[in-house]
N, C-alpha and C positions, 0 to 999 in steps of 0.2 A: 708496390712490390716490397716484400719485404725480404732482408738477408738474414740469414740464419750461417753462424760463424762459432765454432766451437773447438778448443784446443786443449789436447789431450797430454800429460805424459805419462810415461808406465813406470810403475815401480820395481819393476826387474826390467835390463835391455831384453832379460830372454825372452820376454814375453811380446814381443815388438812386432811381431807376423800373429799374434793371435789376435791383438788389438787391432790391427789392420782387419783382420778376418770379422771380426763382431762388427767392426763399423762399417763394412762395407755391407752388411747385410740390411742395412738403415738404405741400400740403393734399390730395394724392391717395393718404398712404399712408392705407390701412382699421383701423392698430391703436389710434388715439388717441379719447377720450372725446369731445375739446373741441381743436380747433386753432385757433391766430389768429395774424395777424403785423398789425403795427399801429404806425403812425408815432408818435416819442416825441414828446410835446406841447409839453416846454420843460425847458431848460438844470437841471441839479439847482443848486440856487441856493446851494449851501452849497459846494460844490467847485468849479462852472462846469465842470463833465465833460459832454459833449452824445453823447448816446446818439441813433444816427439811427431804429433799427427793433428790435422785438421781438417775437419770437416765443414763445407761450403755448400751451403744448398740455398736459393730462392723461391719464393714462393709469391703466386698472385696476392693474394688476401692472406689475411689472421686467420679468418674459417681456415686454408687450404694447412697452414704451418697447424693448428691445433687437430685436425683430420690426421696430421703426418704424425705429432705425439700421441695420438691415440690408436693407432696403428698398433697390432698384434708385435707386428716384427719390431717396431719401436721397440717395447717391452724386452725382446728374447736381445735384443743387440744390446738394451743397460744389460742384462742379464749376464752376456757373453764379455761385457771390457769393465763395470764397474769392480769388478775383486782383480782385475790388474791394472787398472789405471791408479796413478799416485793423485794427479790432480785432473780439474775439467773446470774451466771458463765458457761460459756460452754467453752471446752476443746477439741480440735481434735488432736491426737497425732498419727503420722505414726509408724505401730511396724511390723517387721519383722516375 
């Protein structure tokens, strides 16, 4: 299985329910085990680094996660959050 983990922040707070709205549209592709995007709870307290949202999705195989980036809606979601998102970290980690 593999995790798919990627954390967002926005460069305006006001933009904070659009970036939710674009990433949630990433919950219509059918290759993912497990999807979720979900507000960060609090400041990491050792850096003071403020991650606004993150997205959580699994997937059987590699085929299934590159099926889910080639996905149309893949596309129209960077489309919808990369001109307000400030930064983005993505994460694929193989788990047993």
């Amino acid at each position: 299985m593999i995790r798919h983990i990627v954390f967002f922040t926005a460069r305006d707070p006001k933009d904070l329910d659009r970036i939710r709205e674009g990433l949630e549209t990433l919950s219509q592709i059918p290759h993912s085990r497990h999807f979720e995007v979900g507000r960060n709870l609090h400041a990491d307290r050792l850096t003071g680094a403020e991650v606004d949202y993150v997205v959580y999705a699994e997937f059987d195989t590699q085929a299934d996660l590159d099926a889910y980036k080639a996905h149309p809606a893949y596309a129209r979601g960077i489309e919808l959050v990369k001109p307000l998102r400030d930064m983005r970290i993505a994460a694929d980690i193989e788990s047993a």
